[in-house]
N, C-alpha and C positions, 0 to 999 in steps of 0.2 A: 198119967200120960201127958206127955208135953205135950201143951198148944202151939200146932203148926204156924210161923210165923206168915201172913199174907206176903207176897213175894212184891217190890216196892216197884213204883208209877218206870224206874229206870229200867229196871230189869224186864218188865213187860214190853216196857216199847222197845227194848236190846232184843227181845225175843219175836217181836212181831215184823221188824228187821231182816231178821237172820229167816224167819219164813219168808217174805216179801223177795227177799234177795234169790235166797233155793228157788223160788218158782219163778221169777223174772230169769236166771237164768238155765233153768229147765225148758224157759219156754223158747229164749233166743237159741239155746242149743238145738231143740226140733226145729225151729225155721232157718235158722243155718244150716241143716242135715237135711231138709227139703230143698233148699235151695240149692248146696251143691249138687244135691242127684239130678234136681230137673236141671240145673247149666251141664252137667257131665250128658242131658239126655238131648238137649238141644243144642249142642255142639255136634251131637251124632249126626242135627237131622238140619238138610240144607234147606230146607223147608223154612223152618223155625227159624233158623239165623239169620235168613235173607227179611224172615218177619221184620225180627229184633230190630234187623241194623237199619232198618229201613225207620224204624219208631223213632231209633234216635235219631238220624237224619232230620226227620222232621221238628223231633226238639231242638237241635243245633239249627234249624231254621227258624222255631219261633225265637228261641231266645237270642238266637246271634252268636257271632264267634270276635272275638278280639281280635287284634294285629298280632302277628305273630314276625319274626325273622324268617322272610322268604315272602311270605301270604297276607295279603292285603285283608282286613277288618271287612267281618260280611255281618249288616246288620239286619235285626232280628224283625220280627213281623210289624211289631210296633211302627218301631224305627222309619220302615219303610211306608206304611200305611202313612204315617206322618208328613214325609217326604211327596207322596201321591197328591196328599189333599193339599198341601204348599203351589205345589206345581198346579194343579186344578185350581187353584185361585190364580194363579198369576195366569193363568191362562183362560179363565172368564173374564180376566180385566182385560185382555187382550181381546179377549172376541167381544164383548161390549163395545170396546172402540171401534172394531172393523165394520159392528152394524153401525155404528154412528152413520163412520166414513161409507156404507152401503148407501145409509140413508140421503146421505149428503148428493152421492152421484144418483139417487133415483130420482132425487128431485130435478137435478140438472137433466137425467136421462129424459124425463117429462117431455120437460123445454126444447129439447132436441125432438123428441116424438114429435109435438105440435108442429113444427117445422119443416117434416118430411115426408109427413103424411097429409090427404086431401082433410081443409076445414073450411068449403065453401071458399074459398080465395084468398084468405088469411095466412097460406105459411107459403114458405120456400119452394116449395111442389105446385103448388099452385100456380105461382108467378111461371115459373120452370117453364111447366105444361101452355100457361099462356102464351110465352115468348116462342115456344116451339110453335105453336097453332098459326101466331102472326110471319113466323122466318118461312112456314108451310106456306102461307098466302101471296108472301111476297115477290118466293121463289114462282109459284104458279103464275102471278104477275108479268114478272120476267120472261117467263117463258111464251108468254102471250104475247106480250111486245116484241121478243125478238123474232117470233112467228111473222107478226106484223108487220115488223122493218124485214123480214126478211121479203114479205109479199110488193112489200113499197120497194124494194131494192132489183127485185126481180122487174116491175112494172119500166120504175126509169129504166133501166140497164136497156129492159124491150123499147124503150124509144128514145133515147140513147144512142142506140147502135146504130140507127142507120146515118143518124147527122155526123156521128165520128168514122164514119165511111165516107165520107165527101171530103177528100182530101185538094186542094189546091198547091201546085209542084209549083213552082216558082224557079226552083232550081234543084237541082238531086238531093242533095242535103237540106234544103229547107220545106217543111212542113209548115203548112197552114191551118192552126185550127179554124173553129168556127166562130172564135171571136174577133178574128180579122189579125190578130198579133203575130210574131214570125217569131220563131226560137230558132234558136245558133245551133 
């Protein structure tokens, strides 16, 4: 009987190949043949397609879309997050300065407050209120003196009156007062 030759290191791995190959594509032919049926079944169902198109929506949102002729470049979620936190800095360095400049006018608002409000006699309000209190006093003053000259004015007038009733005619036209002189 001949001694069966062992089949050589080439030929076995040519043969474990040629299996490897049969079942890799045995197996993409059932996932291809699964795959057409469920895309044939969810083309049937609007259900399932408004799913789908909706997923990839969302992937054309994270990864982004190119420039195209017509359509402007819409970029991806990165992209944009990037962009957000860009902006959120330049815009903390902006509101850092505004409180500076906040702080700046609080202090000056301070000095303005001490000013307009009562601090025992020390601000603007104070003086204000004083000078009103004395223009009050003065006015009452006033009005007492012309009360006054008004009683003093009344008194002459009452005696007064009767010496500018003593008239001396000399002639039609001339009047005499009481200090002896003659007017034209």
């Amino acid at each position: 009987m001949p001694v069966p030759t062992p089949p050589s290191s080439s030929d076995v791995l040519l043969a474990n190949w040629a299996i490897i190959s049969f079942i890799l594509l045995f197996v993409f032919g059932i996932i291809a043949a699964v795959l057409a049926i469920t895309w044939r079944n969810v083309k049937k169902n609007p259900k399932v397609m408004n799913l789908l198109t909706n997923f990839m929506q969302m992937v054309e949102d994270y990864t982004g879309e190119p420039a195209r002729p017509g359509v402007p470049e819409r970029l991806g979620w990165n992209m944009r997050l990037q962009n957000i936190e860009v902006s959120q800095t330049s815009q903390t360095a902006s509101l850092r300065r505004l409180e500076d400049i906040q702080k700046a006018h609080g202090e000056q608002l301070d000095s303005v407050h001490h000013e307009v409000n009562f601090n025992h006699g020390g601000s603007v309000k104070d003086a204000a209120v004083e000078a009103k209190h004395g223009v009050a006093e003065v006015k009452t003053e006033m009005q007492e003196l012309r009360a006054g000259l008004d009683t003093i004015t009344e008194l002459i007038s009452a005696k007064v009156k009767p010496l500018l009733s003593i008239e001396h005619t000399v002639n039609h036209n001339e009047v005499r007062p009481i200090d002896g002189t003659i007017e034209d």
